[in-house]
N, C-alpha and C positions, 0 to 999 in steps of 0.2 A: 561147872557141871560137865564141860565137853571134854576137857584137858583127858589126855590120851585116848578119846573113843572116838570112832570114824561115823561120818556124818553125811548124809546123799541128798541133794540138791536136784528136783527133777524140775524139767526145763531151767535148769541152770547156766542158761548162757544166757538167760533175759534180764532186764531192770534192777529187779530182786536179787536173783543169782550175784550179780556182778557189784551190787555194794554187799552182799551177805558175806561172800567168800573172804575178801580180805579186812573186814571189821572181825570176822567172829577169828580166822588167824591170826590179829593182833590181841585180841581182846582171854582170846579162851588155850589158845595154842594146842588144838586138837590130834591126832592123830593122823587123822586123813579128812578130807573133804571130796567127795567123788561130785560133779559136775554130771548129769545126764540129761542130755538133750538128744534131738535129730536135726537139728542140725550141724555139720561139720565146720562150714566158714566159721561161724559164730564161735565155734570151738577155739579150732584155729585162732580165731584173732586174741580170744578172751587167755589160751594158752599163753602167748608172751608176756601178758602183762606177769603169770608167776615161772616164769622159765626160772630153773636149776630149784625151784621150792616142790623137795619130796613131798609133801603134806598137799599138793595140789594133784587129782587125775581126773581122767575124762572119758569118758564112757556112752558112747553114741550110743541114744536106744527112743524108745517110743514109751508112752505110757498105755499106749494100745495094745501095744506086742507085751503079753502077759508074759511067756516065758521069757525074754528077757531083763522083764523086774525081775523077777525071782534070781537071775543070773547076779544083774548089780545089785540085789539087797543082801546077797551073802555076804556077813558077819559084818552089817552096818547096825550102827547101835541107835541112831537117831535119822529122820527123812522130814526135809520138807519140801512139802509139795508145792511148789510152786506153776508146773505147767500148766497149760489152758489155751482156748480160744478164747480171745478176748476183745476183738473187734466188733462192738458191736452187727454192722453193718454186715461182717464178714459172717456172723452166725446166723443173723434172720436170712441172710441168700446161701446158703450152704449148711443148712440146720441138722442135714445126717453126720458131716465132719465134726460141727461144735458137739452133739452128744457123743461120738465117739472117742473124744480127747476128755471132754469135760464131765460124763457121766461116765461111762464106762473104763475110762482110764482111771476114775477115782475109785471103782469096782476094784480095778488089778491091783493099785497099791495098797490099798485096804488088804486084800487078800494074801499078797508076795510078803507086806509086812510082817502079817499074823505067822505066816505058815514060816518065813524065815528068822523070827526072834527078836523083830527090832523094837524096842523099848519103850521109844515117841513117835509119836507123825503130831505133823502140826502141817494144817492145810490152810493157803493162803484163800481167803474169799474177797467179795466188794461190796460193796455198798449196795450196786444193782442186785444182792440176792435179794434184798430185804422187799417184800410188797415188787415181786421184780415185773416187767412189763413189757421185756423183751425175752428170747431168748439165753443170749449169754447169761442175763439175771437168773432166770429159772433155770437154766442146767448148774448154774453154782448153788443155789438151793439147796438142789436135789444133791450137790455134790456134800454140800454142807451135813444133807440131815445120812447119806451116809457114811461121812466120819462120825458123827455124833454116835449114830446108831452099829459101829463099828466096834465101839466098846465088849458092847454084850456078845459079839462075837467072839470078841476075843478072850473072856470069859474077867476075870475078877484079879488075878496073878499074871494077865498077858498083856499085848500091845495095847499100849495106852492111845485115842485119837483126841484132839482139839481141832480146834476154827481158829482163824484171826481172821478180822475183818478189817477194812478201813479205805478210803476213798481216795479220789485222786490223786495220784501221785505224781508229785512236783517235777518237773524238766523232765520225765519217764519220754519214752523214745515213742512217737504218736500220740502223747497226751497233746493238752491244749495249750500249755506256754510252747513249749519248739514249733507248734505249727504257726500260732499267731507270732513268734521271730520269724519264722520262715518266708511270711508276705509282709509283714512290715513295711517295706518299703515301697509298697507298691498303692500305700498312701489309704486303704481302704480293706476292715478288719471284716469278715461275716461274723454275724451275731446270732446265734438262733432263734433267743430271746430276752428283751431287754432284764427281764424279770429273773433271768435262770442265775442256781446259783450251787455251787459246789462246793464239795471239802475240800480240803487242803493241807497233805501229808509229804511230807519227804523221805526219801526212799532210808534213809539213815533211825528215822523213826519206828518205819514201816520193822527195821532189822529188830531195832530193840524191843517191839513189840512182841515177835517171835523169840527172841529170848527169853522175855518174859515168862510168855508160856511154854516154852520148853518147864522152867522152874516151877511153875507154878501149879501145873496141871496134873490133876486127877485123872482125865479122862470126861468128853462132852461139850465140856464148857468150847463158849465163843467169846472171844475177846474182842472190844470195840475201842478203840484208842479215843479219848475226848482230843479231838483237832478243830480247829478254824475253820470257818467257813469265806466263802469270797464272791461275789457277785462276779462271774464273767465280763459283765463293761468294765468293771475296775480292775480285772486281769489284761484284759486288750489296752486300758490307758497307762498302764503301766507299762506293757511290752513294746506297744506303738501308740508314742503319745503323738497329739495330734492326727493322727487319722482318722478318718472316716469310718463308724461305725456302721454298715450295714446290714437292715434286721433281714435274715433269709428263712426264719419259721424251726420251730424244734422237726427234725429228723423223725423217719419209723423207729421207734423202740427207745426215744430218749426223754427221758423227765424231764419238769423244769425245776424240782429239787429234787437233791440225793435223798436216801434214807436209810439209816445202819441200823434201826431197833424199831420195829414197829409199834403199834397199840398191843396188836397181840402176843408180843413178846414182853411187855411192861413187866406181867405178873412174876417173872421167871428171871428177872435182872438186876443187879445189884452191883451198887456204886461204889467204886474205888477213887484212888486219888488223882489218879492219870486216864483212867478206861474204865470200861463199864465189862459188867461180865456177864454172858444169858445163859443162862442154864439148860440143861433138857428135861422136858416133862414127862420123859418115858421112864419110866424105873423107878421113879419118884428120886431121881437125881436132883433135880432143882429144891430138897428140902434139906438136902447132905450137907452136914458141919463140914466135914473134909474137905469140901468144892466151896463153900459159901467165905469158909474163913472168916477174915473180918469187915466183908464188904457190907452195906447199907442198901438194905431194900429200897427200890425207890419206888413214888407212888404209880398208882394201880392205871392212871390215866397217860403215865411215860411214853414220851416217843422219843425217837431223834432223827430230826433232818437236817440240812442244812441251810436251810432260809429259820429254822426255829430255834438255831443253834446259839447260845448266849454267846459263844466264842468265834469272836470275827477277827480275822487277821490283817491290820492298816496296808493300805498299799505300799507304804514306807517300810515296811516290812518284808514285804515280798519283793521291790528294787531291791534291794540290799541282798536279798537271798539272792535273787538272778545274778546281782553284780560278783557275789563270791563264789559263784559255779556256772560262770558261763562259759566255759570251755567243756565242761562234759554235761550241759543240756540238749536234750534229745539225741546222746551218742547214744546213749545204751536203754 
């Protein structure tokens, strides 16, 4: 689907960016792949990995700074959005910055999209939008329902928007495995709570989930990837066995499970064979052959979280992952 058409990456020097760019130029062999970020180091660093490859450029900008989307989305054909605040901590103490990147920067590309021609957006979300409880949660929401609602803007023949959603991502640079290697040694793990428990997605997944819906999409839909779930004690005994697990209480604005689909999304979701797909109930999109395809309604009482997740991931499973990417956990 990409082969010869150029592709924009916004906060593209993050997690996402840096396994997206060179899986989808092995996989699709595009045209161009534009990287936009504000930061430069990050640039800098992420440039050598493709130095002398034409097919890679970089384009320092903001997702704030409206006029300069409209600069980088000339004669791009595909964008995913990936920028954000995403610290939790860092948005409930600084909650005018997180709307400004996370709400209103989703304004600008929605908008730079439409008015410049580009074909797809596919916008990265978490698990915290779903029933969210913090901040970050609720500005991707809001970010979510206006891609969704981005559609009808764009009228019936124009910019297509989706969602992907999905949870934890595995060795991501500030997730939860690189920090509990990061004290490891020091014999004694903080636990927030014995109980808590998370998904569990790896960044190589995360990619192909976004292919997916490049492919797949209509325009609306949210994509939920079915992944594993993992009790945080069995992530710390696996990072740092033998140590001392200390309970220090959940955080402002943190769950003790995740959740990607709530009750009140049940009615509107339907089940594939890898992910789940939620529809919009604006436009009476959630009843379209085109969007539904051949997925299976599921029942009316549906949720997803991850303590209620049938799919749990062995700790034997996740050593073995650590052990085959332990050199680039918590680089990027």
């Amino acid at each position: 689907m990409f082969k010869n058409s150029t592709i924009l990456v916004t906060g593209g020097t993050g997690s996402f960016g840096n396994a997206f760019v060179p899986m989808t130029l092995e996989r699709y062999s595009p045209k161009k792949i534009i990287v936009l970020s504000r930061d430069e180091m990050k640039q800098w660093d992420m440039a050598k990995r493709f130095d002398g490859d034409p097919r890679v450029r970089f384009f320092i900008g903001d997702v704030r700074d409206r006029e300069r989307l409209y600069r980088a989305f000339d004669g791009v054909d595909y964008v995913v959005h990936a920028a954000a605040t995403k610290i939790v901590p860092t948005a409930e103490y600084n909650p005018f910055e997180c709307i400004k990147t996370n709400v209103n920067g989703a304004m600008n590309v929605i908008d730079a999209a439409i008015d410049k021609g580009v074909k797809r957006v596919v916008a990265l979300s978490t698990d915290k939008a779903s029933s969210p409880i913090n901040l970050y949660g609720a500005s991707k929401l809001a970010s979510d329902k206006l891609f969704v609602a981005g559609n009808a803007y764009s009228g019936e023949h124009g910019t297509a928007f989706s969602v992907v959603r999905y949870g934890n991502v595995m060795g991501s640079r500030g997730s939860v495995i690189p920090f509990f290697m990061s004290i490891k040694d020091s014999g004694v793990v903080p636990i927030t709570d014995q109980r808590m428990t998370r998904f569990m997605i790896s960044l190589e997944q995360g990619v192909e989930l976004v292919w997916h819906a490049f492919e797949d999409m209509i325009g609306g839909e949210t994509y939920v990837k079915k992944i594993p779930s993992m009790k945080v004690t069995d992530i710390a005994n696996v990072v740092a066995p033998g140590a001392r697990l200390e309970i220090v209480g959940i955080r402002p604005g943190e769950k003790l499970h995740e959740q990607m689909i709530g009750l009140e999304d049940g009615p509107y979701t339907y089940e594939y064979d890898e992910h789940y797909k939620i529809l919009p109930a604006i436009n009476r999109w959630c009843n379209d052959p085109a969007r539904i395809k051949d997925g299976r309604k599921v029942r009316e009482d549906f949720f997803y979280t991850s303590d209620q997740n049938p799919h749990w991931m062995e700790t034997s499973e996740l050593a073995n992952w650590i052990e085959r990417n332990r050199e680039k956990i918590g680089a990027i």
